[in-house]
Phi, psi and omega in degrees: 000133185242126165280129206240126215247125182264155176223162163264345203208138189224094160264148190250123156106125176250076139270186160310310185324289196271356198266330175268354154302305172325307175254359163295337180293280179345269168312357150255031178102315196323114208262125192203155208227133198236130169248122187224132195275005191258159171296344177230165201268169147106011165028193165332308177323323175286308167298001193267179192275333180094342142002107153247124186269114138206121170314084170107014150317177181269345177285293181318283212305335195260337172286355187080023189273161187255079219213124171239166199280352177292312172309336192251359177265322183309303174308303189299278191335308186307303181292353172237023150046186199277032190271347188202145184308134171336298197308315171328307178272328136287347168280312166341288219261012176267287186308336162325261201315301180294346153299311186300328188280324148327308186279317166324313195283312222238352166248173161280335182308181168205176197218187179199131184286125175271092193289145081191009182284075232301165143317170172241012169211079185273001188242350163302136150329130150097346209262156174227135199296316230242343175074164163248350195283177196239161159198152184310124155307119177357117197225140183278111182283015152286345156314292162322356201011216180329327190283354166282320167294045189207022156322129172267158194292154150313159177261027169181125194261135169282142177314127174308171196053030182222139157256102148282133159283101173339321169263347178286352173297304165353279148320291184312314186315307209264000166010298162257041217209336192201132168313350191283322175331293191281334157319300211299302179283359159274307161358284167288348161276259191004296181290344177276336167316312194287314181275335166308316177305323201262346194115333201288189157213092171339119171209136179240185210019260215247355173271309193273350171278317189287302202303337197279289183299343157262342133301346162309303189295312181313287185319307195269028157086359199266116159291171171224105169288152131254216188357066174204108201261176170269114194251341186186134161282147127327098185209124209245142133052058182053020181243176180233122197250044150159189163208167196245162224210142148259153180211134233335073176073010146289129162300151164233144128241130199249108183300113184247151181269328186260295185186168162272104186248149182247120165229050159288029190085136161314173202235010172321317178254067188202080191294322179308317190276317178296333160322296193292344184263315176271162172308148178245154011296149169197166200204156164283315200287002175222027135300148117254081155273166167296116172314331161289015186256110143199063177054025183303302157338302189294279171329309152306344178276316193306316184276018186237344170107011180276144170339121140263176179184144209067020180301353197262026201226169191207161185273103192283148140203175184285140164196164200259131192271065185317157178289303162343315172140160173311167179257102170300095206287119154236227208323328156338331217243332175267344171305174180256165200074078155181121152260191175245125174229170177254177150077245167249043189357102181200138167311116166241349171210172159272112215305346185244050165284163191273138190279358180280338198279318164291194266343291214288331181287341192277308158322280197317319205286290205088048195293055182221124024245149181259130179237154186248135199254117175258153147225181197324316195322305208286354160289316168335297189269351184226175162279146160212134205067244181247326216266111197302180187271149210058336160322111175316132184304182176272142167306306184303029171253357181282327218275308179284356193119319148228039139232148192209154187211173186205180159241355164245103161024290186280340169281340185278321198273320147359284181298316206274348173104023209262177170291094153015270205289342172276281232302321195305321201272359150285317167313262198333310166307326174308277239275331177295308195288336205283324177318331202244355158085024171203125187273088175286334185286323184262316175086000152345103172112004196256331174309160177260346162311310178317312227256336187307317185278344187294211169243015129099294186299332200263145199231137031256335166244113167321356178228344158252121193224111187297162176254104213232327242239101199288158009286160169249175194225148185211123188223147200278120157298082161267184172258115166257163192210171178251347160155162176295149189241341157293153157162237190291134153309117177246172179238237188250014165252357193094343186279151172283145197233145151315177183274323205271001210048031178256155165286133160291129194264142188080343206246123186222173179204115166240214173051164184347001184254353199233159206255122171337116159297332170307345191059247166242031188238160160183118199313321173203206157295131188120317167328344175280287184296343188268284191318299176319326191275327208248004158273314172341283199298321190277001176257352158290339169301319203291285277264309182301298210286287160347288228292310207250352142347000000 
């Protein structure tokens, strides 16, 4: 027996996508109801750094960043070429500052600019050295009552007793390289000190993003089912007026009167699909997406006749497949002393390239396997990972493979398989450039991105440092992603479209279920999350304004 339940607005997914679709419907009289299929809300998102790209919001604007909207059009356009409709890319950056300004008014959140966090192509017309992204300000999960425990987890927990912050990882890498370091890790015990006194219980990035819009949701009366997956959209006389849902081991059916929005997440832990769309190697095992993103959402749009596109792309990066779970290489691979090589140990990009742009260097190359080659110093002078600088790696990472070490070069490209004489006569051309501070092959160190992660002390280029100091070290590279970016075709309202390009009616997508207004480009940190959020908020828009039809 199937119950049958009405909503006017049916949102598929508690991520960012879906939780500000979810509450702008809401807040526009909408009666609307959120389905989620994991035990817990807050998807990739709750795990992420929380980064957000929108251009000319009121938090830049109110920090002096000097950013007009001719300039974030000039930039976008560069950076996503004709890979995606005009309209798309202006409906983003026209509608960005009022969501964001939404969420000021109707949550708790609040945001902070992370300044110096260039653009990743800050040298584009239109690019800014200093960056736009934005990140959530600290939130008391007491805000949340019961509903924080069911919270999704970090993809990586900060030391207890500390409040991190997204730009304080910066800082934290060179602890022992700089003062700002050691400011930064008194800095972050202080605030939890500071909020333990008052009561609070602090929680940031992608937790303080997730927990805040779902305080919204709370405030506004908007349920969140959880352990409720999604089994089919639902569709009368071609519009789609609802889906059908379990729910404790029951069908629901739940009747949307206005529309549907599927914010359900990429298809990252979904090995059938990534065969059929992507290039190998590829894997479940080198994402960190929310383990429940495995395209259900995408697959129910489909079957229904909506478009896809971008099914072969992913938010891409380099990571180290620790016996733990993957690694996401950022500041590890730009600090100075360490390079990347394939193969025929040999350098092929430039390791402090935008991590979609190394993958994508690698796909081409067919650079597999990639190893990224240290030496003792640079265990010395930085964190990698959570593991302070002198400290020894963990053994299970010798024990699986991937990591390896030596006391010669030549003994290292031995174990990792690559030719002796090439990696030695690669170390050395490397070690000439680091010397003279300019990288003629890659051009490492010319970006002003490069340099964010970098090292400051080391001179004459903050990203380049020779590798001299045995023991040496070589740890395995894959293409790993933060999640897949293909998925339902949309237009500049959120609605789902056909292959012919007519719309489907009731049917909208935004956030990883939905194919990158970025296309295969990405403008800065955020990128993930500033389109999800802010096609969420324009297709509640459409759903409402439709609605008084």
């Amino acid at each position: 027996m199937t119950t049958v339940v009405e909503y006017d607005v049916v949102v598929v997914g508690a991520g960012a996508a879906g939780m500000v679709g979810a509450l702008t419907a809401a807040k526009r009289g909408l009666q609307t109801v959120v389905v989620e299929k994991a035990d817990v809300y807050g998807g990739s998102t709750a795990r992420s750094g929380a980064g957000i790209w929108i251009p000319n919001n009121e938090v830049l604007l109110d920090a002096g960043v000097p950013d007009t909207p001719a300039k974030a059009t000039e930039y976008l356009d560069a950076v996503v070429g004709d890979e995606v409709p005009a309209t798309r890319l202006r409906a983003y950056l026209s509608a960005g500052p009022a969501m964001i300004s939404f969420l000021l008014e109707h949550t708790p959140l609040r945001f902070a600019w992370m300044e110096g966090y260039s653009d990743y192509y800050p040298e584009l017309p239109g690019g800014l050295p200093n960056g736009r992204s934005i990140e959530p300000q600290p939130l008391d999960a007491n805000l949340l009552g019961a509903e924080y425990a069911a919270l999704n987890s970090p993809y990586m927990a900060t030391p207890p007793g500390t409040v991190v912050m997204d730009v304080d990882y910066k800082w934290l890498a060179l602890i022992a390289r700089h003062p700002r370091g050691l400011t930064t890790a008194t800095e972050i015990v202080q605030r939890y000190l500071a909020a333990w006194l008052k009561g609070e219980k602090p929680i940031t990035m992608g937790q303080a993003l997730a927990g805040g819009l779902r305080a919204g949701l709370l405030a506004a009366d908007v349920p969140v089912w959880l352990n409720t997956p999604l089994t089919e959209l639902v569709v009368s006389e071609g519009r789609v007026t609802g889906v059908r849902v379990v729910r404790d081991g029951e069908e629901v059916l739940l009747t949307a009167r206005r529309g549907v929005i599927v914010g359900s997440g990429g298809f990252e832990h979904n090995e059938t699909m990534r065969k059929q769309y992507q290039e190998a190697p590829t894997g479940t095992d080198w994402t960190v997406g929310a383990a429940s993103n495995t395209g259900d959402g995408i697959r129910a749009c489909a079957e229904i006749g909506a478009a896809l596109d971008l099914m072969d792309s992913a938010w891409w990066g380099p990571m180290i497949p620790l016996p733990t779970g993957p690694y996401f290489c950022l500041s590890e691979r730009t600090l100075p002393g360490n390079i990347f090589v394939n193969p025929a140990g040999e350098r092929f990009v430039n390791e402090a390239a935008p991590y979609g742009d190394v993958v994508r260097t690698m796909y081409a190359q067919d650079a597999f396997p990639a190893w990224m080659i240290t030496d003792q110093r640079y265990r010395n002078r930085y964190l990698f990972r959570d593991i302070p600088p002198l400290l020894p790696y963990p053994s299970e990472w010798y024990d699986s493979g991937v990591l390896v070490r030596d006391w010669t070069i030549q003994g290292l490209a031995g174990k990792i398989g690559v030719p002796p004489a090439a990696l030695k006569a690669t170390v050395k051309r490397f070690n000439t450039f680091a010397a003279a501070g300019r990288d003629t092959d890659f051009h490492r160190g010319e970006s002003s991105y490069d340099h964010y992660y970098a090292d400051p002390t080391n001179k004459p280029n903050a990203c380049l440092a020779s590798l001299v100091l045995p023991p040496f070290y070589a740890m395995r590279i894959v293409p790993g992603d933060l999640g897949t970016n293909g998925g339902v075709r949309t237009d500049e309202r959120g609605r789902a479209l056909r292959d012919d390009g007519s719309v489907i009616p009731g049917l909208y997508a935004a956030g990883n279920a939905s194919a990158a207004v970025m296309g295969k480009g990405y403008a800065g940190a955020g990128s993930t999350l500033g389109p999800a959020m802010t096609f969420g908020y324009l297709a509640a828009l459409d759903i409402a304004e439709s609605s008084h039809d």
